[in-house]
C-alpha positions in Angstrom: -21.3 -14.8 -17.8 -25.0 -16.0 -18.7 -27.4 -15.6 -21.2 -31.3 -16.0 -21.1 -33.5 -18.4 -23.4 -35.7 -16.5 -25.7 -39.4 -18.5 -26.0 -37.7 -19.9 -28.9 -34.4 -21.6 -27.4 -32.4 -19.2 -28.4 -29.5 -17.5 -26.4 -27.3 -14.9 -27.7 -23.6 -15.8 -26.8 -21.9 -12.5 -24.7 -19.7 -10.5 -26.7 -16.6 -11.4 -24.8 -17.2 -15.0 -26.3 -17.5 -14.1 -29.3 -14.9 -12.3 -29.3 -12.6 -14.8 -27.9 -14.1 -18.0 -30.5 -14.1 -14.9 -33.8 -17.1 -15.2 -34.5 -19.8 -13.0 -35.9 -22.5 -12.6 -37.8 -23.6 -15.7 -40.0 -21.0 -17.9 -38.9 -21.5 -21.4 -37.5 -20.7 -22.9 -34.4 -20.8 -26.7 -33.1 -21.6 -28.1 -30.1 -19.8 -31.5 -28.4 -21.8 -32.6 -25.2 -19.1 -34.9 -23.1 -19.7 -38.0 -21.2 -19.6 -36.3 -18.2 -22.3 -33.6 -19.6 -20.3 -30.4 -20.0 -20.7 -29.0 -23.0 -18.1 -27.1 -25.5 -19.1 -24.5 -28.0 -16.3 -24.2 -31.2 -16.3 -22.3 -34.0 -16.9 -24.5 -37.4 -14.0 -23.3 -39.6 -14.3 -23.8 -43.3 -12.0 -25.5 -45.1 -10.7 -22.8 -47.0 -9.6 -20.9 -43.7 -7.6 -24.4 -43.6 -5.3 -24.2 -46.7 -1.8 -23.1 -46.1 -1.8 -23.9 -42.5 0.5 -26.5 -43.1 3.6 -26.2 -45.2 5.1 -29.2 -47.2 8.3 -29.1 -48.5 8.1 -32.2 -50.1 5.8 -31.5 -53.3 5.9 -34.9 -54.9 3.8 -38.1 -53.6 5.2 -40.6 -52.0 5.8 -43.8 -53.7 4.1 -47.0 -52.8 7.1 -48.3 -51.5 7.3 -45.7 -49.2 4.3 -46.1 -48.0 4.4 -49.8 -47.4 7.8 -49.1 -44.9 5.9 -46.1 -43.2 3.3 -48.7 -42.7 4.9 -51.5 -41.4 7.7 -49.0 -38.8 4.4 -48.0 -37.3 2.6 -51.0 -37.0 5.9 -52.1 -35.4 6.8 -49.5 -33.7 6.0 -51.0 -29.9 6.8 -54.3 -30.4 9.9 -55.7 -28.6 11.9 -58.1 -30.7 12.8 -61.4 -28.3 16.0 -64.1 -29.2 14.8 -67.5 -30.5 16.3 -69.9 -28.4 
């Protein structure tokens, strides 16, 4: 598929990809160019499409000491523990 560049840099995206990102009228879209100078075009989604995508059963903080332990199991997570002689 291709699109042509109106005198003002602007290309309307084919309906099949717009179809395929859902998107429409008014909504955004972002652009990443890589390193190796393809470029990606993804629909911005709001946070509020965001809420509930995620359940948590666990409804109460976790506690500081909780935290700390998570904290230190990940920072130590690939270290290999070695025998003083």
């Amino acid at each position: 598929m291709e699109s042509a560049l109106t005198a003002k840099g602007q290309a309307t995206i084919p309906k099949p990809i717009r179809e395929h990102l859902g998107v429409g009228p008014g909504d955004r879209i972002k652009f990443f160019v890589h390193p190796d100078g393809t470029v990606v075009i993804l629909p911005k989604i709001s946070t509020s499409t965001l809420k509930g995508m995620i359940s948590s059963r666990r409804r109460k903080a976790p506690s500081i000491e909780e935290m700390r332990n998570a904290v230190v199991t990940g920072a130590t997570a690939g270290i290999r523990r070695t025998k003083r002689p």
